[in-house]
C-alpha positions in Angstrom: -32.5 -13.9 65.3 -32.2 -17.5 64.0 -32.1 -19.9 67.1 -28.9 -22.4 67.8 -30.8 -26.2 68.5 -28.4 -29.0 68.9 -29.7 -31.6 71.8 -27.4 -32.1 74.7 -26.8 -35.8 74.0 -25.0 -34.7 70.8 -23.2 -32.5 72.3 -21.9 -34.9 74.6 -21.2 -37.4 71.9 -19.3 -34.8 69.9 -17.2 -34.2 73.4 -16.4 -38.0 73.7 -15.3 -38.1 70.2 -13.3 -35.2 69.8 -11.1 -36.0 73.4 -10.6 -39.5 72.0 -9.0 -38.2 68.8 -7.5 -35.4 70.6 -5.4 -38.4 72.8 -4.7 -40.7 69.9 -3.8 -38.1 66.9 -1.8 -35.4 68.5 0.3 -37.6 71.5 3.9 -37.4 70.8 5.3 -40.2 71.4 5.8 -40.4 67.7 7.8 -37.5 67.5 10.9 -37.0 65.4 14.1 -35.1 65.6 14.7 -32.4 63.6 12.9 -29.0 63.2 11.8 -26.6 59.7 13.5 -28.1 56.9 15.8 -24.8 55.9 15.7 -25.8 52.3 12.1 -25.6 51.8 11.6 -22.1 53.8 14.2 -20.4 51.4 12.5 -18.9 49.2 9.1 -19.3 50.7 6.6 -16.9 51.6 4.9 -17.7 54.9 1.5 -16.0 56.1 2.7 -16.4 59.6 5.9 -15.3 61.7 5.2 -16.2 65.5 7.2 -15.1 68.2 6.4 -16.3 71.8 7.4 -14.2 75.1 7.2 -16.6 78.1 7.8 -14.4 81.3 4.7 -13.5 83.6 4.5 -11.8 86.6 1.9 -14.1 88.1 0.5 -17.0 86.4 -3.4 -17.1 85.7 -5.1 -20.0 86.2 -6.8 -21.3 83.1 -3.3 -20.7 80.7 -1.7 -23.5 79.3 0.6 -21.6 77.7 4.4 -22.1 78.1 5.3 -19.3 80.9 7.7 -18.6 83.5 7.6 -16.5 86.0 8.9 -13.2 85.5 13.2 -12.4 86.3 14.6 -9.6 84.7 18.0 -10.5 84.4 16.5 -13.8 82.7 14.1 -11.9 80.7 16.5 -9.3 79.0 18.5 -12.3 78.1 16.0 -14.2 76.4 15.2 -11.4 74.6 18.7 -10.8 73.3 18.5 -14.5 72.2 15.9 -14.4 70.3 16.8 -11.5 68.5 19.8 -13.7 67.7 17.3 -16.4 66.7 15.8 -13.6 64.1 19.1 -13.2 62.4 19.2 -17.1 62.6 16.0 -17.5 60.5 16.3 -14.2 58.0 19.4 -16.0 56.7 17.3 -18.6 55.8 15.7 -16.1 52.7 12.3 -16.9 54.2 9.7 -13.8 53.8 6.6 -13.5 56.1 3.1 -11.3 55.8 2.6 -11.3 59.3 4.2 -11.2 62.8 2.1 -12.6 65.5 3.9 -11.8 69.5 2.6 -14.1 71.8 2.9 -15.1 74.8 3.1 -14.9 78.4 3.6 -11.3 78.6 4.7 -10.1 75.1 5.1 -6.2 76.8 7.0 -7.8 79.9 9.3 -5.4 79.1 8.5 -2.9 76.6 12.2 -1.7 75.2 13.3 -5.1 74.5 9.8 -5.6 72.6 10.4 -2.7 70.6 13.7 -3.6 69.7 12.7 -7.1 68.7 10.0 -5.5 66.6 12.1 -3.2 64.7 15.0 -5.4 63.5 11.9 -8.5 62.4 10.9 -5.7 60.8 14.0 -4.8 59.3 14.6 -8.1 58.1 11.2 -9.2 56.7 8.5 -7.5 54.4 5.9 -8.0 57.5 2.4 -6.1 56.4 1.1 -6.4 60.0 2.2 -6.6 63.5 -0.7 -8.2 65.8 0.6 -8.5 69.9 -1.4 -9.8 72.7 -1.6 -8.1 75.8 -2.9 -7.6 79.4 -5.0 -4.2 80.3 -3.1 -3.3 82.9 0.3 -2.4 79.9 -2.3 0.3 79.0 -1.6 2.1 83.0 1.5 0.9 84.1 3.6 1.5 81.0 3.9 3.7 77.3 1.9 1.8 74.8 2.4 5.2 72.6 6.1 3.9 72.2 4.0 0.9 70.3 2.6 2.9 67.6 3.4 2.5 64.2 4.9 -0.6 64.9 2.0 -2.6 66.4 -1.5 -2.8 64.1 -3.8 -4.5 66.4 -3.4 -5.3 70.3 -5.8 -8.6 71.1 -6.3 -7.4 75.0 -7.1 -10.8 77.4 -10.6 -9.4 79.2 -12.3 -12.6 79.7 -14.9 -10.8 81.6 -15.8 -7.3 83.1 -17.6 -9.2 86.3 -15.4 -8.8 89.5 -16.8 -12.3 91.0 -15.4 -13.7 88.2 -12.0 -11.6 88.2 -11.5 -13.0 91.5 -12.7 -16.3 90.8 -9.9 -16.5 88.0 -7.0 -15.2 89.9 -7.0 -11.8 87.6 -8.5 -9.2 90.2 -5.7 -8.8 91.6 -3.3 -8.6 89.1 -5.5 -6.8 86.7 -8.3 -4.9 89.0 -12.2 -4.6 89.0 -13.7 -4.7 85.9 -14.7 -1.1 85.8 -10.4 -0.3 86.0 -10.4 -2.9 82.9 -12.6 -1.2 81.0 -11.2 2.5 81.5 -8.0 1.0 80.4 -9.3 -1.1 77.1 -10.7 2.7 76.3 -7.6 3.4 76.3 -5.9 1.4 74.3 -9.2 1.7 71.9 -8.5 5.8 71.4 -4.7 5.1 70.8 -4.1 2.0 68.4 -5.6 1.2 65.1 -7.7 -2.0 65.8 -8.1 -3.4 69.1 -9.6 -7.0 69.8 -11.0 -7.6 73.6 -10.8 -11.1 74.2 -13.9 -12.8 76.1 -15.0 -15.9 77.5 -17.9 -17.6 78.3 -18.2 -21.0 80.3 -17.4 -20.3 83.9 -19.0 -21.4 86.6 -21.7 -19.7 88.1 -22.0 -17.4 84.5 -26.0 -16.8 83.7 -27.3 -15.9 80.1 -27.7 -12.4 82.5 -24.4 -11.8 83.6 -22.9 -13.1 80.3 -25.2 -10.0 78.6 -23.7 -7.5 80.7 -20.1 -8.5 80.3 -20.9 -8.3 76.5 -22.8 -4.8 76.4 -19.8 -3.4 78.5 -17.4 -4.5 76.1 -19.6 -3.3 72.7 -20.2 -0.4 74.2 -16.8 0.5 74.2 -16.7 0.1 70.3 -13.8 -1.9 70.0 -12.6 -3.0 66.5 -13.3 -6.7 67.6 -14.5 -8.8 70.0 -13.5 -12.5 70.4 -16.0 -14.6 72.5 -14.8 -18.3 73.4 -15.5 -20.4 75.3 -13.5 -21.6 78.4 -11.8 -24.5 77.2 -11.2 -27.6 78.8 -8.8 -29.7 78.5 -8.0 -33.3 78.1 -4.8 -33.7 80.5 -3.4 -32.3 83.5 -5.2 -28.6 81.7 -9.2 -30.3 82.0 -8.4 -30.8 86.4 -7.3 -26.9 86.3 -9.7 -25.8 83.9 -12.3 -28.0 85.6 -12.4 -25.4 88.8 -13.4 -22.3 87.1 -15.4 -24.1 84.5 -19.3 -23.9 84.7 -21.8 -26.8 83.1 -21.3 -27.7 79.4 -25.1 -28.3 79.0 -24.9 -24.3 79.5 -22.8 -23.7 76.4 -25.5 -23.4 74.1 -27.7 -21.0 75.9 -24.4 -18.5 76.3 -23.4 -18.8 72.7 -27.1 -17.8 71.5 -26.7 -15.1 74.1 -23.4 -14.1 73.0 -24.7 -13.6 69.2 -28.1 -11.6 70.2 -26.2 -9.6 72.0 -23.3 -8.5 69.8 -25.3 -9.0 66.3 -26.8 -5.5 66.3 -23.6 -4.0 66.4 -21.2 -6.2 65.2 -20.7 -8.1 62.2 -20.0 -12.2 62.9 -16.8 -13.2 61.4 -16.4 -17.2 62.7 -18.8 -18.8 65.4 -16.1 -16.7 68.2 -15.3 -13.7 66.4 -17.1 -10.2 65.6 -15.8 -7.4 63.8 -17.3 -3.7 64.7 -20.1 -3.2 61.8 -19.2 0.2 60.0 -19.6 -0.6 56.6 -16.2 0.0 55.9 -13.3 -2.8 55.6 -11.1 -3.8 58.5 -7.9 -3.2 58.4 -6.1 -5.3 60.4 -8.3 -8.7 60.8 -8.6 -11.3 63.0 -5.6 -13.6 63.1 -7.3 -17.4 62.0 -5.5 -19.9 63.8 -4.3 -22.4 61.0 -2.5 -21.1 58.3 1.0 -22.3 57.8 3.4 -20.5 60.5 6.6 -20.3 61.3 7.3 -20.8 65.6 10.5 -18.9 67.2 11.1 -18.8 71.0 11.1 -20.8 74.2 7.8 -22.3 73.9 6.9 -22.0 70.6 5.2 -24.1 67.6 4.8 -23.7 64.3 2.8 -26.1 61.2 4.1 -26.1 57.5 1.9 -28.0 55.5 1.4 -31.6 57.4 3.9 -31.2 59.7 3.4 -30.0 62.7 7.3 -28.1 64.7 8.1 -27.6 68.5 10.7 -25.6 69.6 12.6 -26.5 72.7 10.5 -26.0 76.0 13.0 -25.5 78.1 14.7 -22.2 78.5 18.7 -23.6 79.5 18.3 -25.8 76.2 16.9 -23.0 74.5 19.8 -20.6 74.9 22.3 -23.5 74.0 20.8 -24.2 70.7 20.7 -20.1 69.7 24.3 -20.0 71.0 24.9 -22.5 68.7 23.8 -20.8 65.6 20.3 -23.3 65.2 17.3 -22.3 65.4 14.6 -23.5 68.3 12.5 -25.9 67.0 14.0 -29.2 68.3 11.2 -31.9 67.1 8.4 -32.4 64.8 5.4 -34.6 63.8 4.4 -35.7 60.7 0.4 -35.1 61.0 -1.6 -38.1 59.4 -3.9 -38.0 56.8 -7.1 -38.0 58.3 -5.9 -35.8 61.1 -5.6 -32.9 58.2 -9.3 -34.2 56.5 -10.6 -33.0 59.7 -8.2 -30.3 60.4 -9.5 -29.1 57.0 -13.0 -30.2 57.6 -13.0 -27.3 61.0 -10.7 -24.8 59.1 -14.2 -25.0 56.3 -16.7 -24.7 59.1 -14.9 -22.0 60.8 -15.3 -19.9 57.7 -19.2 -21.0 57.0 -18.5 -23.0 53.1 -17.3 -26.6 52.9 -16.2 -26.6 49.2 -15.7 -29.8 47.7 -13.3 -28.8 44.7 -11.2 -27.5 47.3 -11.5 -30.5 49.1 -10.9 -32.6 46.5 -7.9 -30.8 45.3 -6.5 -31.4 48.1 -7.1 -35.3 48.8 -8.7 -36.7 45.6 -11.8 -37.2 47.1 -15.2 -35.8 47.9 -16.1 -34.4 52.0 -18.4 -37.3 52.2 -16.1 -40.4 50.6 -13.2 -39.0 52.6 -14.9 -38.6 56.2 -18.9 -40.1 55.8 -19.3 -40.4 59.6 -18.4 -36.7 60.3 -20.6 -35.5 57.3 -23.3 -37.7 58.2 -23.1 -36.5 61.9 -23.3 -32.9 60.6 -26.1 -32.9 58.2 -28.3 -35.2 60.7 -28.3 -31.8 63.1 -29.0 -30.1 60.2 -25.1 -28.4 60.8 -24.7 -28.2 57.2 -26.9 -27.6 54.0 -26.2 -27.6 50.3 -24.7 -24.8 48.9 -26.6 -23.0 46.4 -23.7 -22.1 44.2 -23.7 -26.2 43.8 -20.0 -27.0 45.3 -20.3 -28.7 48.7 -22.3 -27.1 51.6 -22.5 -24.0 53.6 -22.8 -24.1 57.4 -26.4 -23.3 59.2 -26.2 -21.1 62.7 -26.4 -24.6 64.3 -23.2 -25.4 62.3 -21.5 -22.5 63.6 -22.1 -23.4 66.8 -21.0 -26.7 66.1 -17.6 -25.0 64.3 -17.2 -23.7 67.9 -17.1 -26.6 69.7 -14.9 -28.2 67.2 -12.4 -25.1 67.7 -12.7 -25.8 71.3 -11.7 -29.2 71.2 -8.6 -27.8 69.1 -7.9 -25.4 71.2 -8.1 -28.5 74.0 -5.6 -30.1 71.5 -3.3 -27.2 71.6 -3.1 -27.5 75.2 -2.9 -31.2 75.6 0.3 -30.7 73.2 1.9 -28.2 75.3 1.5 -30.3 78.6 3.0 -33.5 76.5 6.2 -30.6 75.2 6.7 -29.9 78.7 6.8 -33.0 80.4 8.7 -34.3 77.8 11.6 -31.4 78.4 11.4 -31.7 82.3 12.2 -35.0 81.7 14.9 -34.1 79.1 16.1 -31.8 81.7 16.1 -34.3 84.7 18.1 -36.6 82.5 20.9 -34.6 81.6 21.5 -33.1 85.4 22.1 -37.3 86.1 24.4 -37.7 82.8 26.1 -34.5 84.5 26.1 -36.4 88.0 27.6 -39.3 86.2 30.4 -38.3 84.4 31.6 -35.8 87.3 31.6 -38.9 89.3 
């Protein structure tokens, strides 16, 4: 097993940098009005349709997501609007490989689910349906009513260890780990490919107790097994994160674990992602984070080329723009041009081969003219090496590591631009209740 080495001090300075860019590149006060441009969607094919569910019964700690806690009567009508918000979009004559259901709790309530499944799927040539989920949809309600129209459930574990469970705030809504894993079994019998999602980082989490979560969830044989780390974040998210989060010096040590662990039996995909090793193909893959995407629902963002879309994040502003015949997506941001070099530089390491006629193609330039300190920084830790089909490099297991730490700093990104979409429509929302106030008076 090839060992991961990348000294501590880089790691911090890879930190520093990436929160700095994090603050500077993707703050929105820079944002504009307006959301997809309709003209360039028609006719378009899209690998991505995601749909975001934002109602939870109780809210764990370490989501950023945009959630709300969970009201029937609010739920069943949000569904019924974004159904509308569907019909919105298909007029649009925009086709889409995939449908991704995010959320909150995308099963919150399982007939209204269905129902929004069936007419996207009535509307769109989707190939594949992939919905997260919770373990406990696998006891309380009838996943079977899900087959044939979901391919792969991603299942949030994070871990099978009860200190942590209650640690986390998801003992008690979930149960001990041993409950979890009877129900990820089964879920495992009954769908075609089922990813348990993992994490390492928390506080307190050995190499040891990081080795048994993994062999309990391997040796339930699931399709796939995701493995990040617990991220934290740069705003209000790094203060909540900060409480369940263990030592980053430790990161290292858990990754190496996390990869002798799972390597016998599964096949590494990305630097966080393992795929069962049968010898035959997957069916249903893991969903890359990256590709273009369309965003529908309360909460919900979406990225065509180098612009990056928000829908509305508040749920009374939300409803008046479906009733309105529009769709969601109130705002954008034109992403700058090194933002996407590096954007492009992760989306390479990610998948181990930094090609520079792709590159190139893209921005006229090599990797190393078009970011030198990044490429320096890289082959210095010996991150990278050249490739030996001659174009560009190929990433090292230190690389992949490195690839990981970069996706955690997106991932940090992601959250940082949900707290900013928030604020931004409390604020919204505080300013309209006085315009209300106003013209009353």
């Amino acid at each position: 097993m090839a060992q991961v080495r990348f000294p501590q001090l880089s790691q911090q300075a890879l930190d520093y940098v990436m929160g700095g860019k994090i603050k500077s590149l993707l703050d929105l006060q820079q944002l504009s009005p307006g959301g997809y441009d309709l003209a360039e969607l028609s006719g378009k094919r899209v690998p991505t349709l995601y749909i975001h569910i934002p109602f939870c019964h109780t809210l764990c700690r370490f989501c950023s997501f945009f959630r709300l806690k969970y009201d029937e009567a609010k739920a069943r009508e949000y569904f019924k609007l974004l159904r509308q918000e569907v019909e919105i979009l298909a007029q649009v004559g925009v086709q889409f490989d995939r449908l991704y259901i995010g959320g909150g709790t995308t099963t919150i309530i399982e007939s209204e689910l269905i129902e929004t499944i069936e007419l996207i799927k009535s509307r769109f040539d989707i190939q594949e349906v992939s919905c997260e989920s919770d373990p406990i949809y696998f006891e309380n309600s009838n996943p079977l009513a899900l087959k044939g129209l979901v391919d792969r459930f991603s299942i949030g574990i994070q871990s099978f260890d009860d200190e942590i469970l209650k640690h986390s705030g998801r003992y008690e809504k979930f149960g001990s780990g041993d409950a979890i894993a009877d129900l990820s079994a089964r879920a495992i019998a009954e769908f075609p490919t089922i990813n348990l999602d993992m994490m390492m980082g928390f506080n307190n989490q050995t190499p040891d107790a990081l080795t048994e979560d993994l062999m309990r969830a391997s040796a339930l044989k699931p399709g796939q097994i995701t493995l990040y780390p617990l991220t934290l974040g740069v705003g209000k998210n790094r203060k909540k994160a900060g409480k369940l989060a263990g030592n980053p010096a430790d990161l290292l040590g858990l990754y190496q674990t996390g990869r002798n662990v799972l390597e016998p039996g599964y096949e590494r995909e990305y630097a966080w992602t393992y795929r069962r090793a049968t010898g035959l193909p997957v069916e249903h893959d893991y969903v890359l984070d990256g590709e273009d995407c369309v965003g529908i629902g309360c909460g919900a963002f979406g990225r065509i080329g180098n612009k990056f879309y928000l829908s509305s994040f508040n749920l009374d502003d939300y409803a008046r723009r479906v009733k309105a015949g529009e769709l969601s997506c109130t705002s954008h941001k034109d992403l700058s041009t090194p933002l996407m070099r590096r954007y492009h530089l992760l989306m390479m390491m990610v998948k181990g081969h930094l090609p520079n006629s792709v590159f190139e193609k893209l921005y006229g330039r090599s990797l190393y003219t078009a970011l030198p300190a990044e490429m320096a920084f890289l082959r210095l830790h010996g991150a990278i090496v050249p490739s030996a089909c001659g174009d560009g490099y190929r990433t090292t297991p230190t690389g992949e590591f490195v690839a990981l730490k970069m996706f955690s700093g997106f991932l940090a990104g992601m959250d940082w631009l949900r707290e900013q979409a928030g604020s931004a429509a409390e604020e919204a929302q505080i300013a309209r209740g006085q315009a209300i106030e106003v013209q009353a008076a």
